[in-house]
C-alpha positions as CSV (number, residue, x, y, z in Angstrom):
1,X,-136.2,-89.3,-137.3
2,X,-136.9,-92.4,-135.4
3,X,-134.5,-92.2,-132.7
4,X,-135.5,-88.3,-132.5
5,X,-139.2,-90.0,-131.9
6,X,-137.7,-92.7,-129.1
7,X,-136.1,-90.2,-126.8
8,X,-138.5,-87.7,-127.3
9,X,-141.8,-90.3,-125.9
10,X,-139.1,-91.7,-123.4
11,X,-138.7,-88.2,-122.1
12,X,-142.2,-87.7,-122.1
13,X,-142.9,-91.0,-120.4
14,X,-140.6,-90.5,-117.7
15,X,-142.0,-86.6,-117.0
16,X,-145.5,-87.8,-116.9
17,X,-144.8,-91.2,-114.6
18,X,-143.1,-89.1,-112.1
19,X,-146.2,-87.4,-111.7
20,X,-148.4,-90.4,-111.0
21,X,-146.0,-92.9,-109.6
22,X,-144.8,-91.2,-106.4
23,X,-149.3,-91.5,-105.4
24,X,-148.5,-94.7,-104.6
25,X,-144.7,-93.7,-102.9
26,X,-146.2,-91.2,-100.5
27,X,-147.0,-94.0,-97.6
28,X,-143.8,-95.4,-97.7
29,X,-141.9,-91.9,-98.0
30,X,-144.1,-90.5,-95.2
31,X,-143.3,-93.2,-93.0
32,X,-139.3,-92.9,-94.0
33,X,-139.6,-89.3,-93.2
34,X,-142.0,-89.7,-89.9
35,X,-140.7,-86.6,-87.8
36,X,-141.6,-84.4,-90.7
37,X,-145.4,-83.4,-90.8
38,X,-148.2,-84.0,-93.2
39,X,-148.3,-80.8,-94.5
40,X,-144.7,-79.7,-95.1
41,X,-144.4,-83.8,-96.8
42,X,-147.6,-83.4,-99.3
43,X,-144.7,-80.8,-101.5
44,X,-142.5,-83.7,-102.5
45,X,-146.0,-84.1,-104.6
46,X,-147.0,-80.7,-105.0
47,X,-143.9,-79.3,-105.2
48,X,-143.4,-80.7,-108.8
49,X,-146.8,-80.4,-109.9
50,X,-147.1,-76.6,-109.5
51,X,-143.1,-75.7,-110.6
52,X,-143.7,-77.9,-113.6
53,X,-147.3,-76.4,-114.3
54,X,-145.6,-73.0,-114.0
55,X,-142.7,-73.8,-116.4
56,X,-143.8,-75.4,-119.0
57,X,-145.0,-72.5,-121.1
58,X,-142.0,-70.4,-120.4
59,X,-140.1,-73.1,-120.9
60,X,-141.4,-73.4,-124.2
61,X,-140.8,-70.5,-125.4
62,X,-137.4,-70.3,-124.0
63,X,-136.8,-73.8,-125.9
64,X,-138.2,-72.0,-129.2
65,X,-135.5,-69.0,-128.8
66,X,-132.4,-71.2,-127.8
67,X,-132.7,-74.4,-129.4
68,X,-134.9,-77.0,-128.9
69,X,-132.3,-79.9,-129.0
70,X,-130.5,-77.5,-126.1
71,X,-133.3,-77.1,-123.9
72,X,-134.2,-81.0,-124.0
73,X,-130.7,-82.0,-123.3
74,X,-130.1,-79.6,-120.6
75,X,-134.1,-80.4,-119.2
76,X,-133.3,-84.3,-119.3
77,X,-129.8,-83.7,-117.7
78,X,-131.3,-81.9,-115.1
79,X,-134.4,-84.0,-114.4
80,X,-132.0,-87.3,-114.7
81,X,-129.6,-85.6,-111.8
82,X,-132.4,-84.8,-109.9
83,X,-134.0,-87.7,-109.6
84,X,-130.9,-89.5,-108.7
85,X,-130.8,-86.7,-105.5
86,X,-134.3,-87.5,-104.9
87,X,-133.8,-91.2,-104.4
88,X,-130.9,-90.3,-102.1
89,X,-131.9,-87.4,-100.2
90,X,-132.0,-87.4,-96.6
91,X,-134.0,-85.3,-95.2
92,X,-137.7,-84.3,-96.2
93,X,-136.4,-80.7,-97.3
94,X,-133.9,-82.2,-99.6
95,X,-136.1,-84.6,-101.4
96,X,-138.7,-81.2,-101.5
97,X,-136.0,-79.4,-103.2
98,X,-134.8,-82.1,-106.1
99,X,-138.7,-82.5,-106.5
100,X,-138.5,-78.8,-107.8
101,X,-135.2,-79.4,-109.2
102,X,-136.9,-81.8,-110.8
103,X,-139.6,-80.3,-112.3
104,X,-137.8,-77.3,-113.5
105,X,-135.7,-79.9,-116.1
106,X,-138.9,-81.4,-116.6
107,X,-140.6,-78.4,-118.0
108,X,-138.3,-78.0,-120.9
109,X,-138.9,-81.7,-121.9
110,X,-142.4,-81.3,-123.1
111,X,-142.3,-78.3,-125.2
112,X,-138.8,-79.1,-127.2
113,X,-139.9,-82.7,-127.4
114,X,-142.5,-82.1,-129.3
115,X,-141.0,-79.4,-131.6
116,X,-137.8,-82.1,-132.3
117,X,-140.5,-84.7,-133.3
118,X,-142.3,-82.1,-135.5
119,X,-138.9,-80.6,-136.8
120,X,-137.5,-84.9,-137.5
121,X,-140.8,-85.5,-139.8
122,X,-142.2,-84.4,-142.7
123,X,-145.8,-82.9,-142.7
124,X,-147.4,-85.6,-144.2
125,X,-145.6,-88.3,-141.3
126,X,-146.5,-85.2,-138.6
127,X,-150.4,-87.0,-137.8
128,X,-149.2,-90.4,-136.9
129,X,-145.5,-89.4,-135.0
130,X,-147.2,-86.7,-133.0
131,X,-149.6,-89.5,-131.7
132,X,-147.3,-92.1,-131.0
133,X,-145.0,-89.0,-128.9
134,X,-148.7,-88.7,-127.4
135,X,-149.2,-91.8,-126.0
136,X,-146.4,-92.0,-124.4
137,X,-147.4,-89.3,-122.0
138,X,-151.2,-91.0,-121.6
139,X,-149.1,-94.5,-121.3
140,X,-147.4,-92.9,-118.2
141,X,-150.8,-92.2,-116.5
142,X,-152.3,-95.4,-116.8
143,X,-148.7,-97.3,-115.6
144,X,-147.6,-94.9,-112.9
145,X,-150.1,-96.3,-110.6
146,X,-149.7,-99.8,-110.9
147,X,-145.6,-99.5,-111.7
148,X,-145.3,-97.6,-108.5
149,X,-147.2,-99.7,-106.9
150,X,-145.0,-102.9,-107.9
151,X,-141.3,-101.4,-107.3
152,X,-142.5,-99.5,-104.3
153,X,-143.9,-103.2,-103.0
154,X,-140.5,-104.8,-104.3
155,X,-137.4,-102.4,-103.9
156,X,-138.7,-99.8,-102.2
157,X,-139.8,-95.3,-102.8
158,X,-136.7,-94.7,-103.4
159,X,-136.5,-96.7,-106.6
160,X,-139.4,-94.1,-108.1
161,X,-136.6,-92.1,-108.7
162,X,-134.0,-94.4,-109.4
163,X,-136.2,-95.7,-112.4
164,X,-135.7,-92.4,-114.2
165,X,-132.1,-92.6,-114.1
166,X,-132.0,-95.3,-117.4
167,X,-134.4,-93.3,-119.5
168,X,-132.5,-89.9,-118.6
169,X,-128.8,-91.2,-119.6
170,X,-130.4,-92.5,-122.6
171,X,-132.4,-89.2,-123.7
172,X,-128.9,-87.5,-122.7
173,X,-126.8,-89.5,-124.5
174,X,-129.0,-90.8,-127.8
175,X,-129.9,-87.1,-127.8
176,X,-126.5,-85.3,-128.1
177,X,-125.7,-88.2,-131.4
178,X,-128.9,-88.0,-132.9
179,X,-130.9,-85.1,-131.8
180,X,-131.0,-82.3,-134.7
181,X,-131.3,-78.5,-133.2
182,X,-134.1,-76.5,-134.2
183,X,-135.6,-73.4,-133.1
């Protein structure tokens, strides 16, 4: 049940700090991508935040008829891949396009994270687990900022994505051992 809990507020961390971290990016990824205008370059923000506001209750629900445990492997597969074509892409459109990639694994990861916590505990346990998966999302607001800030500063936008890459192998892998399906 505990390592149900760790990749389930890891995967909630990570969906949540891409949402605040790349705020700080954007200077650094609008001068990278210079040619391309302001307009067209405020969707490698938006683009995630609207396809994973979209999602997510669909994705829910989809995660209640297939399997929770399948949903959050395949939505932390694809958000882990994704990010790893964000931090590489080459062109504005292409980073645009992995941002929704992006967001579209993303969506799964809320819903079915929070039904494998509920499924790993019992009732009495549920109070105190569902808050700690909680913070982890509230955690994420309050670091992105200042986290984004510091390996934008130090390694570069780029590495926004590139941070997600740990987290997503781990939720992938931990998950397939140790996650238990429910539906």
């Amino acid at each position: 049940a505990r390592r149900t809990l760790v990749s389930a507020s890891l995967a909630t961390l990570a969906t949540f700090l891409d949402t605040t971290i790349l705020f700080v990016a954007f200077p650094d990824i609008s001068a990278t991508f210079s040619d391309t205008g302001a307009s067209q370059l405020s969707w490698v923000l938006n683009a995630y935040t609207i396809v994973f506001a979209a999602l997510l209750i669909p994705a829910g629900k989809l995660a209640d008829r297939f399997g929770h445990r399948r949903a959050f492997l395949a939505g932390s597969t694809a958000f882990t891949v994704a990010s790893m074509a964000c931090g590489l892409a080459p062109t504005a459109e292409i980073l645009i396009l992995f941002r929704i990639v992006q967001a579209v694994g993303a969506a799964p990861l809320i819903p079915a994270s929070l039904a494998l916590v509920m499924h790993a505990f019992t009732r009495d346990q549920l109070p105190r687990e569902v808050a700690i998966w909680g913070v982890a999302g509230a955690v994420a607001g309050a670091l992105g900022p200042t986290l984004g800030a510091a390996i934008v500063e130090s390694l570069g936008w780029r590495w926004a994505f590139y941070i997600n890459l740990p987290v997503g192998l781990y939720t992938v892998l931990a998950g397939r051992r140790n996650l238990a399906e429910s539906s």
